[in-house]
C-alpha positions as CSV (number, residue, x, y, z in Angstrom):
1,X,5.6,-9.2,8.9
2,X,2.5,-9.1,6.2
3,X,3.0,-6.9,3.1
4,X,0.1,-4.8,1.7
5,X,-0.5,-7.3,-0.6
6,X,-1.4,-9.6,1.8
7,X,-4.4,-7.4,3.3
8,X,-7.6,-8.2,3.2
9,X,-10.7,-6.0,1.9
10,X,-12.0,-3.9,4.3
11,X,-9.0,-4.4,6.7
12,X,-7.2,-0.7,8.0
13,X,-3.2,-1.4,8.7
14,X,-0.6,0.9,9.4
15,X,2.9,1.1,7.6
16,X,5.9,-0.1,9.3
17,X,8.6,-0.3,6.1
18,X,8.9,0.3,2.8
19,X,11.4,-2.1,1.3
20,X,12.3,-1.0,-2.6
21,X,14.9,1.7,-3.2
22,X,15.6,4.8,-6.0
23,X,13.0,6.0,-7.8
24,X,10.3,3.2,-7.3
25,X,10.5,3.9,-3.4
26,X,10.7,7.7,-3.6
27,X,7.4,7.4,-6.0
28,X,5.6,5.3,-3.2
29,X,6.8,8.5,-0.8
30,X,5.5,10.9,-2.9
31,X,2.3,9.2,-3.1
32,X,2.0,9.4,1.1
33,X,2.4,5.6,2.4
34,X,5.3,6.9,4.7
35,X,6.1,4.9,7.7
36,X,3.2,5.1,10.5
37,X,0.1,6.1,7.3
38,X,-2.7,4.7,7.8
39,X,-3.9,2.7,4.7
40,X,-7.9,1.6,4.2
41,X,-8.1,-1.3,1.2
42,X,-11.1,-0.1,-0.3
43,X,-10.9,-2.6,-3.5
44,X,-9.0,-5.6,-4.9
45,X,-9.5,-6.3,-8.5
46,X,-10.3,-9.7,-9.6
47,X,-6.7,-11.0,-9.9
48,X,-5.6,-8.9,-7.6
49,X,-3.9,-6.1,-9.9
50,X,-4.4,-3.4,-8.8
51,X,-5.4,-2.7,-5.0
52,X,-7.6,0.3,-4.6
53,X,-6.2,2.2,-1.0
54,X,-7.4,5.1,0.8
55,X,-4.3,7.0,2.7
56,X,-4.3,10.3,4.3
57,X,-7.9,11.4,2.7
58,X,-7.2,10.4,-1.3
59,X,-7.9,7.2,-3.0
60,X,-5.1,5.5,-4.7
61,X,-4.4,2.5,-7.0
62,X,-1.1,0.3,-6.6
63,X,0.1,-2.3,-8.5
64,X,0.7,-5.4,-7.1
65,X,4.2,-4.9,-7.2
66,X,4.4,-2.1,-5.8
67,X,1.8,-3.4,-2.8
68,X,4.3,-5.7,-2.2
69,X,7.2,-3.4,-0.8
70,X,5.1,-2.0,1.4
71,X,5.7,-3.3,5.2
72,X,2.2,-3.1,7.4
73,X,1.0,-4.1,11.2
């Protein structure tokens, strides 16, 4: 299984599992990558910190880390 970190630019993938627990998981939640979103990368900085996504109509910006813990297909 790939993590979001691991997508390319460009690339649409769908969330399977969000790995992480407490408050860091609950804040990925709250931001709408729930299992079965649908996430567009839209941008990958230079070194890769921080991913620029498009989910459910709203652009976001995750940290690597946190791009990590997120399951995709």
């Amino acid at each position: 299984m790939k993590t979001l970190k691991e997508t390319s630019l460009g690339e649409t993938v769908k969330v399977v599992k969000l790995s992480g627990e407490g408050p860091v998981r609950r804040r990925i939640m709250d931001m709408g990558i729930t299992k079965g979103a649908e996430i567009y990368v839209r941008k990958v900085a230079p070194f890769g910190d921080p991913v620029e996504v498009t989910v459910r109509g709203y652009e976001l910006s995750l940290r690597k880390a946190d791009a990590e813990m997120i399951e995709v297909e």
